[in-house]
N, C-alpha and C positions, 0 to 999 in steps of 0.2 A: 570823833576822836578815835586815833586807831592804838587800841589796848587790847582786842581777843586775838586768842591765838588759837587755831581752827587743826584739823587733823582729821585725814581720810584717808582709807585704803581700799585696794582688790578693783578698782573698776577695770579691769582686766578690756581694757580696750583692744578692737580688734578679733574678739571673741564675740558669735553670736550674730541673728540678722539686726539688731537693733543699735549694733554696737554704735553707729554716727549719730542715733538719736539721743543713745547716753551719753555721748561728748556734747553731744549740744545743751544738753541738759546740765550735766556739770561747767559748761563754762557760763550760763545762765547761772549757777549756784554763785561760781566765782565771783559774776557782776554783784551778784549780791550782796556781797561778803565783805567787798572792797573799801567800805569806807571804816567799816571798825576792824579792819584787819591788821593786826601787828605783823604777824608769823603764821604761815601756813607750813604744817606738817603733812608730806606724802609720803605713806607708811608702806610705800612697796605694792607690787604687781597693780600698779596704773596703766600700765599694757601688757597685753597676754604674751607677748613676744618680740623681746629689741635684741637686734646684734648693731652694735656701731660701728660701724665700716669707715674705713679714712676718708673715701673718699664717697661714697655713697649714703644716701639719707633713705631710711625704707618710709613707704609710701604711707598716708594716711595722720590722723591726729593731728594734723595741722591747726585747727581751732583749739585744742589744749596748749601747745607748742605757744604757741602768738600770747594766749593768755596768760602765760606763765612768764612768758618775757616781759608779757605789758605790767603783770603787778608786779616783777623784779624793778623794771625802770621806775616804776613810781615809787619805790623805795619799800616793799614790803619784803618781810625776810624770809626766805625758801628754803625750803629743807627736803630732800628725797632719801630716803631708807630704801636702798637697793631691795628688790622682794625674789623669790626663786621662780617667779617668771620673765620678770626684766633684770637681771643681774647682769644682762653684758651691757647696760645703758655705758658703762664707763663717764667718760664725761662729756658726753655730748651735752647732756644740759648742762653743764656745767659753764661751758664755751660757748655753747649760742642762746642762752636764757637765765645765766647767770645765777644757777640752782646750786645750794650749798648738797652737796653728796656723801652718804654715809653708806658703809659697809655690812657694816655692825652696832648693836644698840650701845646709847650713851647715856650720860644723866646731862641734864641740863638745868641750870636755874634759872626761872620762868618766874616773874612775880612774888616773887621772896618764898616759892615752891621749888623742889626738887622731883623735876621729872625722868624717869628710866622709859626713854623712845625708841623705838625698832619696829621691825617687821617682825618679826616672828619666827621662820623656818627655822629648822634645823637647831630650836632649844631646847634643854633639856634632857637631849639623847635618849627620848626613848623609841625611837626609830631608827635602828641600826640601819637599815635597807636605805632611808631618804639620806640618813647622815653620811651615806658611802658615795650614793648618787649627786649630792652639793659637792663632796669636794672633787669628781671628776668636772663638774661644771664647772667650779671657778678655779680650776687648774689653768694656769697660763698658757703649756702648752697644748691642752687640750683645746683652748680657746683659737691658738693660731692655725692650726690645725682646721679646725671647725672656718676661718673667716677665708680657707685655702680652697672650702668647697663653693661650687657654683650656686649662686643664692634664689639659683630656680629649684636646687634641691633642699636650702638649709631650710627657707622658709616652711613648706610643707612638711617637712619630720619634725620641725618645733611644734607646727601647729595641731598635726596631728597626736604627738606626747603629751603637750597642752591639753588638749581635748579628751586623753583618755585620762589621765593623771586627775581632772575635774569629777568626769564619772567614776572613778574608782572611789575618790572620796565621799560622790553621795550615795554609793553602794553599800559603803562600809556605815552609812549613817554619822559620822563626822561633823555635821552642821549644827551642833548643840555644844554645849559644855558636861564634857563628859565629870567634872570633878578636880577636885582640883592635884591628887594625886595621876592623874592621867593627861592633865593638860601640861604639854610641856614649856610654853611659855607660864606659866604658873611655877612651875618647878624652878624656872630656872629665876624668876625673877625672885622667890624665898629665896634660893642661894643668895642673891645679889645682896637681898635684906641684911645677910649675915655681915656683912660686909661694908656697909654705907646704909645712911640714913635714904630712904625717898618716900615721899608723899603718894606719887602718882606713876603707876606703870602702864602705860601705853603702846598698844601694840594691836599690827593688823593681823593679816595672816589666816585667819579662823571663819572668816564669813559667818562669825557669830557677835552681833551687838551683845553688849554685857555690859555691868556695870558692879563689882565686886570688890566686894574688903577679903581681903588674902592676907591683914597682919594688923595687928595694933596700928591704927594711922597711916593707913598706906590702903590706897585702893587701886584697883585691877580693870584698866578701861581697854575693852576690845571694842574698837572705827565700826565691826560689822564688813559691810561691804557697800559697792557703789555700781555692782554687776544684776544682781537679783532685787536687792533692795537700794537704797537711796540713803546711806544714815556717816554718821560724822559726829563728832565731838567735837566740843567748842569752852576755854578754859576762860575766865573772866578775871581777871587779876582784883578786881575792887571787891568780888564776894568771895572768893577764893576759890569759887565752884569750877568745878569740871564736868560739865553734863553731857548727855549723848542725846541727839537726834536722831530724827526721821526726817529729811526735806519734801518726802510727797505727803506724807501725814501734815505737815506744819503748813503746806500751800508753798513753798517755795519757790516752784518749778513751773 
């Protein structure tokens, strides 16, 4: 019976020597998955770097690509939360794998549950520097701009921004929950609180698994990651539970 509704972020594919052994790993999860799967949530940077070109498909993740079409055609429901490292997907999956596409976080009613879903970046504000930096990225014209250069050059300055933008974060020690006055999806989802009822705020972004009450009835689920570690959240409509995994701890894989 397909009733759970699953949720992953950050496998930053493409990133790393290992990166085709964690696709293969993740769509091994996916087979997994497929029979009690209602809805699958992808909560952003599923690849460490996409530009969608009209005419051109950049190379690699093919075994996620196919998978993701194969559980759309069998009827499960897809969801992608653009992350600040695949933000130029546009709608390529949307056109060749039939993925519902989102920009920005939503609420959604799940189970007679109200979920608040996103990625993460740029909530909060309290990072002037990143919040100056996203909106040069998803500036339009900066984007045509950028799809006008030769993609023997665009690929390599992503990858390498990519790559330090990683290490500065585990420089500054970042991979923890600093509090929840300092975590700015925390911030921004109290805002939200003031505003609408939700149950469950969901969000990737953090390469930190978590699992947190942030308010009277309302809990605070960070995916983790699927780069370093292997972890996911899985929401069951008949217990009303929303829990967090590990799939190499559980034997999944």
């Amino acid at each position: 019976m397909r009733d759970k509704v699953y949720f992953i972020s950050d496998a930053h594919l493409g990133s790393g020597a290992d990166s085709r052994e964690r696709e293969r790993q993740l769509c091994r999860w996916l087979d997994g998955i497929k029979d009690d799967c209602k809805a699958l949530f992808l909560l952003g940077d599923m690849f460490d770097f996409w530009f969608t070109y009209r005419y051109v498909v950049p190379r690699g993740h093919v075994r996620l690509l196919g998978k993701l079409a194969e559980m759309c055609d069998a009827g499960v429901e897809l969801h992608f939360f653009i992350g600040n490292h695949d933000m130029w997907l546009f709608d390529y999956l949307h056109e060749e794998c039939g993925v519902q596409m989102h920009d920005e976080p939503e609420v959604f009613d799940i189970g007679g549950k109200r979920f608040l879903i996103g990625h993460g970046d740029g909530l909060g504000h309290l990072d002037r520097q990143f919040d100056m930096l996203r909106k040069v990225f998803r500036c339009r014209l900066n984007q045509r701009l950028f799809a006008m250069l030769p993609q023997s050059w665009t690929f390599p300055i992503a990858n390498r921004w990519s790559d330090s933008n990683k290490e500065k974060h585990a420089r500054e020690d970042c991979l923890h929950y600093m509090g929840d006055d300092r975590e700015g999806i925390v911030v921004y989802c109290k805002e939200m609180l003031q505003r609408e009822k939700v149950d469950f705020c969901v969000f990737g972004h953090r390469h930190t698994p978590l699992t947190r009450e942030i308010a009277d009835g309302c809990v605070y689920v960070n995916t983790g990651d699927w780069l370093l570690n292997r972890n996911y959240a899985v929401y069951d409509p008949r217990s009303g539970a929303l829990s967090l995994h590990d799939a190499v701890r559980e034997g999944q894989l």
